[in-house]
C-alpha positions as CSV (number, residue, x, y, z in Angstrom):
1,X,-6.3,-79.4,-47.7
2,X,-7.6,-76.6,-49.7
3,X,-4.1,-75.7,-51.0
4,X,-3.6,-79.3,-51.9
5,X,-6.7,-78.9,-54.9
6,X,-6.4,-75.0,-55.7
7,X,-4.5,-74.8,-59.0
8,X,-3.8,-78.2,-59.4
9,X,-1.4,-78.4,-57.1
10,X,-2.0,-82.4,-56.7
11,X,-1.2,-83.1,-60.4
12,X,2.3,-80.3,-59.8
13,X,3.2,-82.4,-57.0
14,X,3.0,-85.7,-58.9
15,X,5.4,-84.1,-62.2
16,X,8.0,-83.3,-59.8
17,X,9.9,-86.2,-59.1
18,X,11.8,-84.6,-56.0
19,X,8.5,-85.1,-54.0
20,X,7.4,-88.5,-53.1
21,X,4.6,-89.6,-51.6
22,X,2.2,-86.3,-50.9
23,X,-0.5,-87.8,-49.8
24,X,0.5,-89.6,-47.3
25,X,3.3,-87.3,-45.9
26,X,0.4,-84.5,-45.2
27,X,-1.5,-87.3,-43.2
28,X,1.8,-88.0,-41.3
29,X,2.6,-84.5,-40.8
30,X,-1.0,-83.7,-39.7
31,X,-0.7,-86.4,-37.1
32,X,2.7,-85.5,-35.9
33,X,2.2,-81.9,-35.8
34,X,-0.7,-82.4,-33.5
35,X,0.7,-84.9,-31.0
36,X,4.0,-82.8,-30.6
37,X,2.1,-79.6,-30.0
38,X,-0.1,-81.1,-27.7
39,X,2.5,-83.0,-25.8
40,X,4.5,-79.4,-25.6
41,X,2.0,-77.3,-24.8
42,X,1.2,-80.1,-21.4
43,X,5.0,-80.3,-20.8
44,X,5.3,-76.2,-20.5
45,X,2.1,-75.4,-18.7
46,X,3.0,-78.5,-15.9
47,X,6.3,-77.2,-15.6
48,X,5.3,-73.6,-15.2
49,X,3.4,-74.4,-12.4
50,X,5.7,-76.4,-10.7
51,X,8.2,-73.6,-11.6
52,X,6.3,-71.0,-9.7
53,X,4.9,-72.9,-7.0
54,X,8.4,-74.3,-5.5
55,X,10.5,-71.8,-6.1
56,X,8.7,-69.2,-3.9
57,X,8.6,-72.1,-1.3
58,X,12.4,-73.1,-1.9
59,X,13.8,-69.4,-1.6
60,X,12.1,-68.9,1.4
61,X,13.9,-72.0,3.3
62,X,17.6,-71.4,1.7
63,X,18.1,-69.2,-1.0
64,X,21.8,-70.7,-2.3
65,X,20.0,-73.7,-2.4
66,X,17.1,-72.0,-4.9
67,X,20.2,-70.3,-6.9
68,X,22.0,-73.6,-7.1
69,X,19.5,-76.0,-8.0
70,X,18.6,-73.0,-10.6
71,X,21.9,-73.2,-12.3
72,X,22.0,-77.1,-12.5
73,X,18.1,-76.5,-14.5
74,X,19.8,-74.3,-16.8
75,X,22.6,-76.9,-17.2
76,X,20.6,-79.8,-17.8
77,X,18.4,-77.8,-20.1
78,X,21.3,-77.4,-22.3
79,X,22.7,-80.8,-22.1
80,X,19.0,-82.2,-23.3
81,X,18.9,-79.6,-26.0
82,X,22.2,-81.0,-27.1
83,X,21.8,-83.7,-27.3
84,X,17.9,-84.0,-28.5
85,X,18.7,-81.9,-31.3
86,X,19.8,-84.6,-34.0
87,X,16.3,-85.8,-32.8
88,X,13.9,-83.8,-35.4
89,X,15.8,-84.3,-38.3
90,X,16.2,-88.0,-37.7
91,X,12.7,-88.9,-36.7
92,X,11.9,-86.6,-40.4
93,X,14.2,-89.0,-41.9
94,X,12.8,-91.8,-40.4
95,X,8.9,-90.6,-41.8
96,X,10.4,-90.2,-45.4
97,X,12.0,-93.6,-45.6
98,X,9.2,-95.1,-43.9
99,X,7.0,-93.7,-46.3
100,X,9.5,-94.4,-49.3
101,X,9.5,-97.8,-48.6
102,X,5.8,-98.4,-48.2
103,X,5.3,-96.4,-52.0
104,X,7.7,-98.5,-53.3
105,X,5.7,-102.1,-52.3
106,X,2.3,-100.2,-53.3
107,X,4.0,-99.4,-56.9
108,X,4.8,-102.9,-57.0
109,X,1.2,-104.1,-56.4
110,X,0.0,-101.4,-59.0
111,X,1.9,-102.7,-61.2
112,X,2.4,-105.9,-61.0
113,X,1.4,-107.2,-63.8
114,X,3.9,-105.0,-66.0
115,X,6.4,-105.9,-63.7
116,X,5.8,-109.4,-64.0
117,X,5.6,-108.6,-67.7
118,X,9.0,-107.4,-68.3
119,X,10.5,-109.2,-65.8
120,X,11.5,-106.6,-63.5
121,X,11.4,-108.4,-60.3
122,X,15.2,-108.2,-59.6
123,X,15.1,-104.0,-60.2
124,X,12.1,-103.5,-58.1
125,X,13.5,-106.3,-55.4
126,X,16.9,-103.9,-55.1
127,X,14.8,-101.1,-55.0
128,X,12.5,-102.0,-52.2
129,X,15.3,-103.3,-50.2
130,X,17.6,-100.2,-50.9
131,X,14.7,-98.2,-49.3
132,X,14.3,-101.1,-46.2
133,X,17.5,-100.5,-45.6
134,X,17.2,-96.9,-45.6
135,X,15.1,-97.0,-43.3
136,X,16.5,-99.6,-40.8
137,X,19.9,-97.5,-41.1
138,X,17.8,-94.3,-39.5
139,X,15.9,-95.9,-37.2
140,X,19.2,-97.5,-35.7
141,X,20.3,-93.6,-35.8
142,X,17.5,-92.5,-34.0
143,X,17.4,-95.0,-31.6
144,X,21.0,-94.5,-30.8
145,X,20.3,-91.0,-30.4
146,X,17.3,-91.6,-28.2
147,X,19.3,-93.8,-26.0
148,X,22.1,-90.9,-25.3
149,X,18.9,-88.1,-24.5
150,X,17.6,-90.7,-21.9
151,X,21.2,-91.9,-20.3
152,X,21.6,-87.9,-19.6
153,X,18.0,-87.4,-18.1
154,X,17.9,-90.3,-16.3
155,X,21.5,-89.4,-14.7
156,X,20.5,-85.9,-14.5
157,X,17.4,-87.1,-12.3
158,X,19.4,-89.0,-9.9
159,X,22.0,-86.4,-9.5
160,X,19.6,-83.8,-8.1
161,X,18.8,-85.8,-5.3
162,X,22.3,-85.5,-4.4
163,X,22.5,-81.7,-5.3
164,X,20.6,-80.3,-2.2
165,X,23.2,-82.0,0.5
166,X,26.1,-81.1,-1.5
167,X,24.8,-77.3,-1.3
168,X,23.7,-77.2,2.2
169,X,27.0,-79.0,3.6
């Protein structure tokens, strides 16, 4: 917040015409930033524990079994990273257009009066819907791309129920 005021760095941002929306893209980021770390930080520290605590009890009963079902981790770990990597620069996408969008109907009601003035409906009209569009265009990206991430784990956590008999017979 404080580099947001020092040196004017509000008015900079508003002369440069290549960054939209400030204000409201710190507040996103803010929010984001903090439910990603949190969720990350939960995900590693449960799967730490479960790491260590089965793993002693698993190579103590069958240790092929340990070493296989430690190779399929390693390979579904890089299937997910695969395919969830398109994943942060879509849902980024998604946060820009969203908040294109939503500046572009707030412009409108800041200026509606001009607007109305010189007739500009059909400009601003194009505009808004270029950016709706934008944004539906993404979000049908990122669902797609969502959809793929959870066909693999979903597969991937069926198939190791199968894994332990295929080892052991």
């Amino acid at each position: 917040c404080d580099q947001y005021y020092a040196n004017q760095s509000y008015y900079k941002l508003e002369l440069d015409p290549s960054i939209d929306n400030p204000d409201q893209r710190v507040a996103e980021d803010v929010r984001a930033f903090t439910r990603v770390s949190l969720d990350f930080f939960i995900t590693l520290l449960t799967s730490a524990i479960d790491l260590v605590s089965f793993s002693s009890i698993l190579y103590s009963i069958y240790p092929n079994l340990f070493f296989a079902i430690f190779a399929y981790a390693g390979l579904g770990s890089l299937g997910t990273v695969k395919l969830g990597q398109p994943l942060g620069k879509l849902n980024a996408q998604q946060l820009q257009r969203e908040a294109d969008f939503r500046y572009s109907l707030v412009r409108v009601r800041d200026n509606a009066e001009s607007i109305a003035f010189y007739q500009g409906e059909a400009q601003e009209q194009t505009l808004s819907t270029k950016r709706l569009t934008d944004a539906i265009s993404n979000l049908r990206e990122l669902i797609t791309a969502q959809r793929n991430l959870e066909f693999f784990t979903t597969g991937y956590r069926y198939l190791i129920q199968i894994l332990p008999v295929l080892v052991v017979a």
